[in-house]
C-alpha positions as CSV (number, residue, x, y, z in Angstrom):
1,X,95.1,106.0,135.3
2,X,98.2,104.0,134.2
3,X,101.0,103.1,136.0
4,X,104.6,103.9,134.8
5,X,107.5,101.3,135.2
6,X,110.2,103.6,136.7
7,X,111.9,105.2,133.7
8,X,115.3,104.5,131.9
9,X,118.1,107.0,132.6
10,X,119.1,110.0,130.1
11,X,122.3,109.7,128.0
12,X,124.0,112.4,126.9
13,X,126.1,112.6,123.9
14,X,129.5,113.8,124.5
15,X,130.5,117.2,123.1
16,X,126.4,117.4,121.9
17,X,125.6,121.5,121.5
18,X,121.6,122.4,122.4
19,X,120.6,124.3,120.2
20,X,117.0,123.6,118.8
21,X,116.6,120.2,119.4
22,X,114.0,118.2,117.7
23,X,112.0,115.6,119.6
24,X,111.4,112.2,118.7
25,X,109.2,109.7,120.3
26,X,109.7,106.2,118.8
27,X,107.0,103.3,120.0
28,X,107.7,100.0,119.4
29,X,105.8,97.4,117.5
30,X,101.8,97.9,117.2
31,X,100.4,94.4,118.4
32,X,96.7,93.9,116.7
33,X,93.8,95.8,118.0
34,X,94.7,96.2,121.9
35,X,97.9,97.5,120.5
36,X,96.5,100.3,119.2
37,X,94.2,101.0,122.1
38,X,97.5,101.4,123.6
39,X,98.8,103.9,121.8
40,X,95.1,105.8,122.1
41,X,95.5,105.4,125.7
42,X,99.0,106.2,126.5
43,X,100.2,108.8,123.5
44,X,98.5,111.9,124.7
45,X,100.3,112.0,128.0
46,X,103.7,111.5,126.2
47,X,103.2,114.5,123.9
48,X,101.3,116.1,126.5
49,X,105.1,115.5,128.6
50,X,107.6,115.8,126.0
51,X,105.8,118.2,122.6
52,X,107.4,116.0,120.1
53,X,108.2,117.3,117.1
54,X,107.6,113.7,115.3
55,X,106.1,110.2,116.7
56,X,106.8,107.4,114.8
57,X,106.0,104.0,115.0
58,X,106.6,100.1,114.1
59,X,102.9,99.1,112.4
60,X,103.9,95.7,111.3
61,X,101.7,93.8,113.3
62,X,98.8,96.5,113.4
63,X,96.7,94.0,112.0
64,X,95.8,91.4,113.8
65,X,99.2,90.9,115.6
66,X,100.4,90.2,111.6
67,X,100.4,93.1,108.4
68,X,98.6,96.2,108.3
69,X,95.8,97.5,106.0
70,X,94.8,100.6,104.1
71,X,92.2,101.2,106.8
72,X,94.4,100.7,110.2
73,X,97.4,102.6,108.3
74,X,95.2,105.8,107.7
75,X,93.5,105.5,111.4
76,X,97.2,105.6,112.8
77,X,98.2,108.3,110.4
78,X,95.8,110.6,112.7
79,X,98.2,110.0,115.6
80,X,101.2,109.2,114.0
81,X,104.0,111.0,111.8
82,X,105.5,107.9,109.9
83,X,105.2,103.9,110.3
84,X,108.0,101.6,109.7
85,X,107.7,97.9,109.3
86,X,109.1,94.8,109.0
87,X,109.0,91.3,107.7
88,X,105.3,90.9,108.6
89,X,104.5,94.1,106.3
90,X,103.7,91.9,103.1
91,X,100.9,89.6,105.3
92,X,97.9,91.3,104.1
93,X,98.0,91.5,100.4
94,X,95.9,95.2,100.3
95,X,99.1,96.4,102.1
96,X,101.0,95.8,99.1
97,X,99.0,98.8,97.1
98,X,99.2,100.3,99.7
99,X,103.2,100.6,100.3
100,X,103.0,102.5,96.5
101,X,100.2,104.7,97.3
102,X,101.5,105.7,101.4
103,X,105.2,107.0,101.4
104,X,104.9,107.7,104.9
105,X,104.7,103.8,105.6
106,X,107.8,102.5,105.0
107,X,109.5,99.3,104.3
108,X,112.6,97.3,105.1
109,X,115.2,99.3,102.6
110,X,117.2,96.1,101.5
111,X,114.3,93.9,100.4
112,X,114.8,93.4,96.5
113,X,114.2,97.0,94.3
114,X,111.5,95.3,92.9
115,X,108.9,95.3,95.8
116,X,106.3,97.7,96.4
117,X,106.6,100.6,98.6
118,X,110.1,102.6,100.0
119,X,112.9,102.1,102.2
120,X,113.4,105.5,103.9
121,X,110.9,108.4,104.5
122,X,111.4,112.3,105.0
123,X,109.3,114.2,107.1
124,X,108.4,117.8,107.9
125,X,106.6,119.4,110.7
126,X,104.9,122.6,110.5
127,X,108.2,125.0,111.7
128,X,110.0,123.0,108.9
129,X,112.4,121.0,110.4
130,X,112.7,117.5,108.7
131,X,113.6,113.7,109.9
132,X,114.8,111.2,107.8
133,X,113.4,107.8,108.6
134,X,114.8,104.7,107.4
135,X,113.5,101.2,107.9
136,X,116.2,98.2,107.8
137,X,115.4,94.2,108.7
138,X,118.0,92.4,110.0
139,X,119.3,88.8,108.3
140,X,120.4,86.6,111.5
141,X,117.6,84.3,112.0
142,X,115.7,85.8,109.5
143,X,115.4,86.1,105.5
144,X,118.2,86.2,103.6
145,X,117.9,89.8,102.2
146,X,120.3,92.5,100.7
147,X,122.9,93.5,103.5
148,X,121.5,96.0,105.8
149,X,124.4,97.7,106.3
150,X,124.9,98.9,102.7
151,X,121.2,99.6,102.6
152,X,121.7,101.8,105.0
153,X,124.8,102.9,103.5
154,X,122.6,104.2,100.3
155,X,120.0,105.8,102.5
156,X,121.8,107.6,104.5
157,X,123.5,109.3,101.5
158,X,119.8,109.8,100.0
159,X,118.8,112.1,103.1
160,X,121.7,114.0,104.2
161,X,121.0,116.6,101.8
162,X,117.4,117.2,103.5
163,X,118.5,116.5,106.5
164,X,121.2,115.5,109.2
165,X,118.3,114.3,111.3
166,X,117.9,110.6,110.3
167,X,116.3,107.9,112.5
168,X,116.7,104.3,111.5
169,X,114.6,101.6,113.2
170,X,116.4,98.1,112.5
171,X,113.8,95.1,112.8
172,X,116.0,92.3,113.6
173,X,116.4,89.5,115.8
174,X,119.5,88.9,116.6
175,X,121.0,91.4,119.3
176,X,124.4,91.2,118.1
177,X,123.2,92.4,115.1
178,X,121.1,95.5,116.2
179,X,124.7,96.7,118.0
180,X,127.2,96.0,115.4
181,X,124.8,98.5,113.5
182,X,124.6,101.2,116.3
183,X,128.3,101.0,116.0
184,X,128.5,101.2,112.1
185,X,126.0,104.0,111.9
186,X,127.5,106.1,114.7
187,X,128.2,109.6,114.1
188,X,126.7,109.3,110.7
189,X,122.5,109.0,111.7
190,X,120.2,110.3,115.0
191,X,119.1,107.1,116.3
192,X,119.2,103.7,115.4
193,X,116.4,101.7,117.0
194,X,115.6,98.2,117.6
195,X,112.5,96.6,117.3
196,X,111.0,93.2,116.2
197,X,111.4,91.5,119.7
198,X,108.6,93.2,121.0
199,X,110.2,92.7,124.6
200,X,112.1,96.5,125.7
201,X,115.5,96.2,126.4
202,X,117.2,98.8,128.9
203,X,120.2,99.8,127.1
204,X,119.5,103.0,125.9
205,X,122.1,105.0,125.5
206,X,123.7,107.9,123.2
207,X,127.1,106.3,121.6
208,X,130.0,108.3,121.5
209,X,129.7,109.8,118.1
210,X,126.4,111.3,118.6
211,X,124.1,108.2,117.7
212,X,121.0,107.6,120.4
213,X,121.3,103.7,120.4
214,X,118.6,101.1,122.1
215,X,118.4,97.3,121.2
216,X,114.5,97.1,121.1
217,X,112.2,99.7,121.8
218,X,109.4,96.7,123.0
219,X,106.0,96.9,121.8
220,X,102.6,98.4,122.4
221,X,99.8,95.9,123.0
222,X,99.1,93.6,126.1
223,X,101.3,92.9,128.6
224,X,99.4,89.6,130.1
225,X,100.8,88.0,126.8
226,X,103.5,86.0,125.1
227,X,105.2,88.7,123.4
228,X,101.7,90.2,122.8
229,X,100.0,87.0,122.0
230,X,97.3,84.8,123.9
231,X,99.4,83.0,126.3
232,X,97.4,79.2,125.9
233,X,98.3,79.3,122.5
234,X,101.9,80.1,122.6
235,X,102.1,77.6,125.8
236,X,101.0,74.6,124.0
237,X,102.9,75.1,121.1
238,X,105.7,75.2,123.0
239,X,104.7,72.1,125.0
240,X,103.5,70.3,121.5
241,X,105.8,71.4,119.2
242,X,102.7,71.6,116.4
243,X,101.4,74.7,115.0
244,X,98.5,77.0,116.6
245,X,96.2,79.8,116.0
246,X,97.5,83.0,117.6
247,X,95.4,85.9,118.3
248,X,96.4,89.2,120.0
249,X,95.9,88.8,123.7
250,X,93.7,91.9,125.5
251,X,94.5,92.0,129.2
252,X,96.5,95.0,130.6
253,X,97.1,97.9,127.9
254,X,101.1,98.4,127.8
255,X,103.2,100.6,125.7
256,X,106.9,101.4,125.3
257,X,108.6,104.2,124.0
258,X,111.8,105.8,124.0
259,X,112.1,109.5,123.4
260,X,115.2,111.0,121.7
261,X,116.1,114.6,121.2
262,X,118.3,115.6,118.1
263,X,120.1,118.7,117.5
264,X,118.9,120.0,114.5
265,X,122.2,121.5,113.4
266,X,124.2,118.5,114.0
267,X,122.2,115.7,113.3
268,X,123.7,114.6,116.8
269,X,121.2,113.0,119.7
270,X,121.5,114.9,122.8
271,X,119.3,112.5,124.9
272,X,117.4,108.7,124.9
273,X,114.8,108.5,127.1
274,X,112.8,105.1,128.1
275,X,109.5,105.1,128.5
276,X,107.1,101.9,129.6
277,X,103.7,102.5,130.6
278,X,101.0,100.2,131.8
279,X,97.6,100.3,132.8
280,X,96.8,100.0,136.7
């Protein structure tokens, strides 16, 4: 059975009303194969403990620790509601059919128009209620892209007229960056969640116009790793400074999560709720 790191606390958005919530379980970046072992192992208790409505998930490294494929993208589809990305999406070349033929895998929103696949993503469960998704990548330390914020900006005026409940996961590096977004995008979306880091941070926490906020959700992979890497690898590289071969490390299954209830009148969270899970 695994073991659970004690859990973050519950934030409550100020002046939030309850009725009909929607739940959302977010898990952070898929890391190769023992990634999604993870999620096999670990998902069924967390909808077994919270009956999410939607659970979506970062599947940029799904492949090997880098990309995804047609193949991994339809075997997560049986577990999953929606996959965001990142800048590893384009690393395996059959994932670029893929992004035209697969709406529900999404892409970062302010790469150029001209790239396969779609920023944002609207789904519906079977009582009809809807969640917008929309995947962003941050610039700091990282391509020089369209701004994110105005991406967002156009998203965000794309789904409000499906839906008030909008999720956006912002695959960035820079932490300054993830929260000068929460801050932007408050009152105006759900959720804006962090990932890319693949290390959970412990600042969840509902902002005070509504918007659940957390820096990075973490990963789902191994935790006897360099941010879900081999560790030798990543070591001498560091010790070297020359390149080397990573592979997804195996050892001790770990996922993290954060849960998020939205009410569905609103658009406002009501609640963010950690979640890290290991085995024993």
């Amino acid at each position: 059975m695994p073991d659970k790191e004690p859990q973050g606390g519950v934030a409550c958005a100020r002046g939030a009303t309850t009725a009909t919530p929607i739940g959302v379980l977010f898990i952070g970046d898929i890391i190769g194969r023992p990634g999604r072992n993870a999620v096999r192992a670990f998902l069924s208790g967390l909808r077994e403990k919270y009956a999410p409505a939607f659970v979506v998930a970062n599947g940029e490294n799904a492949a090997g620790g880098v990309g995804i494929t047609e193949d991994i993208g339809r075997d997560l589809f049986n577990v999953v509601d929606v996959l965001t990305s990142g800048n590893h999406v384009w690393d395996k070349k059959e994932a670029l059919a893929y992004l035209d033929r697969e709406p529900r895998l999404v892409r970062p929103a302010n790469y150029p128009p001209m790239n396969p696949g779609r920023g944002w993503y609207v789904a519906s469960d079977e009582q009809g209620r809807k969640l917008g998704v929309v995947n962003l990548q941050g610039r700091v330390f990282m391509e020089a892209l369209d701004c994110p914020f105005r991406a967002a900006d156009i998203a965000i005026e794309a789904i409000r007229s499906e839906t008030k409940a909008i999720l956006v996961d912002l695959h960035a590096e820079a932490t300054s960056e993830k929260q000068a977004m929460g801050w932007y995008l408050d009152g105006r979306v759900s959720a804006v969640v962090g990932t890319h880091t693949h290390v959970p941070t412990a600042d969840e926490r509902v902002l005070p116009g509504g918007t659940a906020y957390i820096t990075d959700v973490g990963m789902a992979g191994a935790s006897d790793s360099v941010i879900g890497m081999q560790k030798e690898p990543a070591i001498q590289k560091f010790l070297t400074g020359r390149p080397h071969r990573f592979e997804p490390a195996k050892d001790c299954l770990f996922l993290s999560a954060v849960y998020i209830e939205i009410d569905a009148a609103t658009g406002r969270a009501l609640s963010i709720t950690r979640e890290v899970l290991r085995e024993g």
